[in-house]
N, C-alpha and C positions, 0 to 999 in steps of 0.2 A: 504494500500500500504506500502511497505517497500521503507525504505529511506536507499538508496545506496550508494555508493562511489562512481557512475557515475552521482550524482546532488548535482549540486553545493549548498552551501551553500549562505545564504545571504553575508556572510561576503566576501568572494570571490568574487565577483558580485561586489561588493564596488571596491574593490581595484585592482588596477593597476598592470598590469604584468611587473615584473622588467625585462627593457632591460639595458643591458651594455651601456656604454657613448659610449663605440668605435662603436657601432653597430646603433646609431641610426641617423638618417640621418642629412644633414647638415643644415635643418630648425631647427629642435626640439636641436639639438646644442646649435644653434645660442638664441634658447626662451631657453633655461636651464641657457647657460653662464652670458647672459641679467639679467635674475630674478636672480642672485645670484651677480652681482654688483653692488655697491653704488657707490653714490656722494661725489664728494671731498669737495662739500658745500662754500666756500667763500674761500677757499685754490687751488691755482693753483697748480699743480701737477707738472712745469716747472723748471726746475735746473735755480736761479738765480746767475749770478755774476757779480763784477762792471768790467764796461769796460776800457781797458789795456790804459794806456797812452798814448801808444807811437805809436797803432794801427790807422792805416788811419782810419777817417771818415769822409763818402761823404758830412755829411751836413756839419762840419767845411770847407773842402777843399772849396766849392763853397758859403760860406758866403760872401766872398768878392763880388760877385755879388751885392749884398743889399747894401753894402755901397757904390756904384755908381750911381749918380742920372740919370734920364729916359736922352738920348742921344738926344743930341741935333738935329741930325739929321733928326730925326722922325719925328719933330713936328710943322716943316714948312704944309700950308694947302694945296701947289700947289706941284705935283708931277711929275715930268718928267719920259716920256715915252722914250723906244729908240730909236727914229725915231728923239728925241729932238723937240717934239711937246709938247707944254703946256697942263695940263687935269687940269680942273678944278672941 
């Protein structure tokens, strides 16, 4: 038999037909983009800086809750209903 230019070779057979990145869909994208990024490893990739002095923060504002001891109110054991009936 004569070996043609209409059979493939082994080597062809191996490898992979080149499609364009624009042209292939958006699964095989998404496992191309994947396998080609790394980890930041123990580096946060996060822009830090210190916070502004003079900017509101909610946990300062309401600290002063904590330095007020539990209200005295509360901690009576009898509780009046609106009718001004005793519940025990």
């Amino acid at each position: 038999m004569r070996s043609g230019r209409n059979r493939p070779d082994k080597q062809e057979e191996i490898m992979e037909k080149y499609i364009p990145y624009e042209k292939l869909s958006k699964k095989e994208k998404q496992k191309r983009s994947s396998s080609k990024r790394g980890t930041w490893g123990a580096v946060s990739p996060v822009t830090r800086k210190p916070a502004a002095p003079k900017a509101y923060n909610r946990r300062k504002a309401q600290s002063w809750k904590k330095e007020i001891p539990n209200p005295v109110l509360f901690d009576f054991p009898i509780c009046y209903n609106f009718s001004n009936t005793i519940v025990a």
